[in-house]
N, C-alpha and C positions, 0 to 999 in steps of 0.2 A: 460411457460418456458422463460426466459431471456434470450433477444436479444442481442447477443455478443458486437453488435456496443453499445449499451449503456452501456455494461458493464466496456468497455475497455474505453468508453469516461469519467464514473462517476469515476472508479478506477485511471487511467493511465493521465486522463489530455487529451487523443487523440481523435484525430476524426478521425475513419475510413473511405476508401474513397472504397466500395465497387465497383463502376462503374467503376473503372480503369482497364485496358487488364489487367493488373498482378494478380491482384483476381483471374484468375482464373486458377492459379496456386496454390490457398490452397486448402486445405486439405477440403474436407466434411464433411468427419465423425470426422477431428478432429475439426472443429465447431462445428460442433454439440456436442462434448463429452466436450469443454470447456462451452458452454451452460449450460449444465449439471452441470457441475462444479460448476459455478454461483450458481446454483441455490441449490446447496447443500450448499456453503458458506454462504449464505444469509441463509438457514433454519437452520444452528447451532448459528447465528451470532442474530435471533427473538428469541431464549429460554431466559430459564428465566437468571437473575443475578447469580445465586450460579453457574450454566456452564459454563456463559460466563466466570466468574470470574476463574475458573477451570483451563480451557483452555487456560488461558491470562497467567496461573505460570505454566504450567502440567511438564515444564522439572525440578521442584521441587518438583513434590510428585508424588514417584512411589510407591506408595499402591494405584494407582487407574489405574489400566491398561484401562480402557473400555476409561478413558478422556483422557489418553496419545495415545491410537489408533485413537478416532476422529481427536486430536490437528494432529497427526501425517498426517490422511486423508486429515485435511482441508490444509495443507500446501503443500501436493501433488496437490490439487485441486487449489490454489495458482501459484504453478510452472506452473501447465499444461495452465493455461489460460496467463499467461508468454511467454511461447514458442508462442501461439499461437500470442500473441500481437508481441511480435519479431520478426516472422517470416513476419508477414504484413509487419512490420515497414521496415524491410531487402530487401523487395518487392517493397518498395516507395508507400506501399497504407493506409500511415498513416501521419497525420501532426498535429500541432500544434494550436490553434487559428490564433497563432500572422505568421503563415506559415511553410514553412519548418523546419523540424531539423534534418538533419543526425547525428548528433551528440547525442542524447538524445536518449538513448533505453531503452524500458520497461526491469523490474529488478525486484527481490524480492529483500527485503534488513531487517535487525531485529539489534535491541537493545539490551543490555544489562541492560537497562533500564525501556524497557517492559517483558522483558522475552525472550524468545524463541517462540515464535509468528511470523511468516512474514508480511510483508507491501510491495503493489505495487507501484513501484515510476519509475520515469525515471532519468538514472545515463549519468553521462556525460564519453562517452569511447573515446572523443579524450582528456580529462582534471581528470582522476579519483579523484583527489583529492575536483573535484568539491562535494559540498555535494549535494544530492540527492531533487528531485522534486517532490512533494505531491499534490495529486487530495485534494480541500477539503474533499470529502468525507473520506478520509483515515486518512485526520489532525485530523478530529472529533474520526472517530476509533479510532488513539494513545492519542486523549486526552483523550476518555472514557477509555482506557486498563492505561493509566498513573494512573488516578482517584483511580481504582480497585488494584493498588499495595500496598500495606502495608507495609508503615515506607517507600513513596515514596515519596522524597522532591523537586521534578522537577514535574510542574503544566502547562500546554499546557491550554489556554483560544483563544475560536475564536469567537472574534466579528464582527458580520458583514461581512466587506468585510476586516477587519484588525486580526490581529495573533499574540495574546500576550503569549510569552514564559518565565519564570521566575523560578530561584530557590527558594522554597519558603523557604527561610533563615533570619532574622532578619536585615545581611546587607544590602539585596535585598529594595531599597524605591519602585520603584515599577517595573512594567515586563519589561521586553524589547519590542518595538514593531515592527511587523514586518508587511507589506501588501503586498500582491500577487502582483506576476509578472503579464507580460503583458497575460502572458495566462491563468492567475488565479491561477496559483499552488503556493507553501509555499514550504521553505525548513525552516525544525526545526531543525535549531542549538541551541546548548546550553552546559556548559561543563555538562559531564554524559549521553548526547545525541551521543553516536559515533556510525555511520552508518556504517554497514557493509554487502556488497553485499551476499546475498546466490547464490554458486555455484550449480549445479544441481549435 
């Protein structure tokens, strides 16, 4: 089973600070059911190509109910491990590398660019307009879900420790580049990239 604290740290960018008095104010069982969670996201996320790829467009083909119920389960599974990073965070038992940040709270947020898919990020709620904050792990997600769209001309490349975003258009010389912040996270802008928060 996946241990929440790595989940929220590789997805979210956070480090949870479990030893703190306010820990022990969460939920149990709702750890444990986001645990859970995890570990159903990651088992639809190891199938093969032709699912993931399914999943990545399912709010475009409804003649296949069985991928539009998982897409639909893994984005509950999504939220629910959401709440659970929010409510930490709401609690003061979560920070940043670079330290505090009351200001940055876990989100789901989705593209019209990748589909109807969610993506865990941290949004800034004293500044909405700021754009949203990417675990690498999740930049590589949107780059592989970008990859798998068809007749998709916005290409996400991550080198190293740098994060090349680029339309790939003939006037484009070459990407734009970008490197993570102080805490290692990316924010991908780009136009056709518009970020938009999921409400529960």
């Amino acid at each position: 089973m996946y241990t929440i604290d790595q989940w929220i740290r590789d997805s979210y960018g956070l480090l949870l600070h479990t030893d703190r008095p306010a820990w022990r104010l969460m939920s149990a069982a709702g750890l444990r059911a986001a645990a859970h969670a995890a570990g159903f996201i990651a088992a639809l996320d190891l199938t093969n190509r032709e699912l993931i790829a399914q999943l990545t467009t399912n709010g475009q083909d409804p003649s296949d109910p069985v991928v539009q119920m998982l897409a639909a389960a893994r984005d509950a599974a999504w939220q629910a491990i959401t709440v659970l990073a929010a409510d930490a965070h709401r609690l003061g038992c979560t920070s940043l590398p670079s330290g505090p940040h009351p200001d940055w709270a876990p989100v789901c947020v989705r593209t019209e660019a990748v589909g109807p898919k969610l993506y865990p990020a941290l949004a800034n709620d004293a500044d909405p307009s700021a754009p949203p904050r990417f675990a690498r792990t999740t930049a590589e997600r949107i780059t592989g879900d970008l990859a798998a769209r068809p007749g998709q001309h916005l290409r996400v490349r991550l080198a190293g420790t740098v994060h090349n975003l680029a339309r790939a258009e003939p006037t484009i010389v070459g990407p734009d580049e970008h490197t993570p912040d102080d805490d290692g996270l990316y924010t991908l802008t780009a136009r056709g990239l518009d970020w938009r928060r999921v409400r529960r």
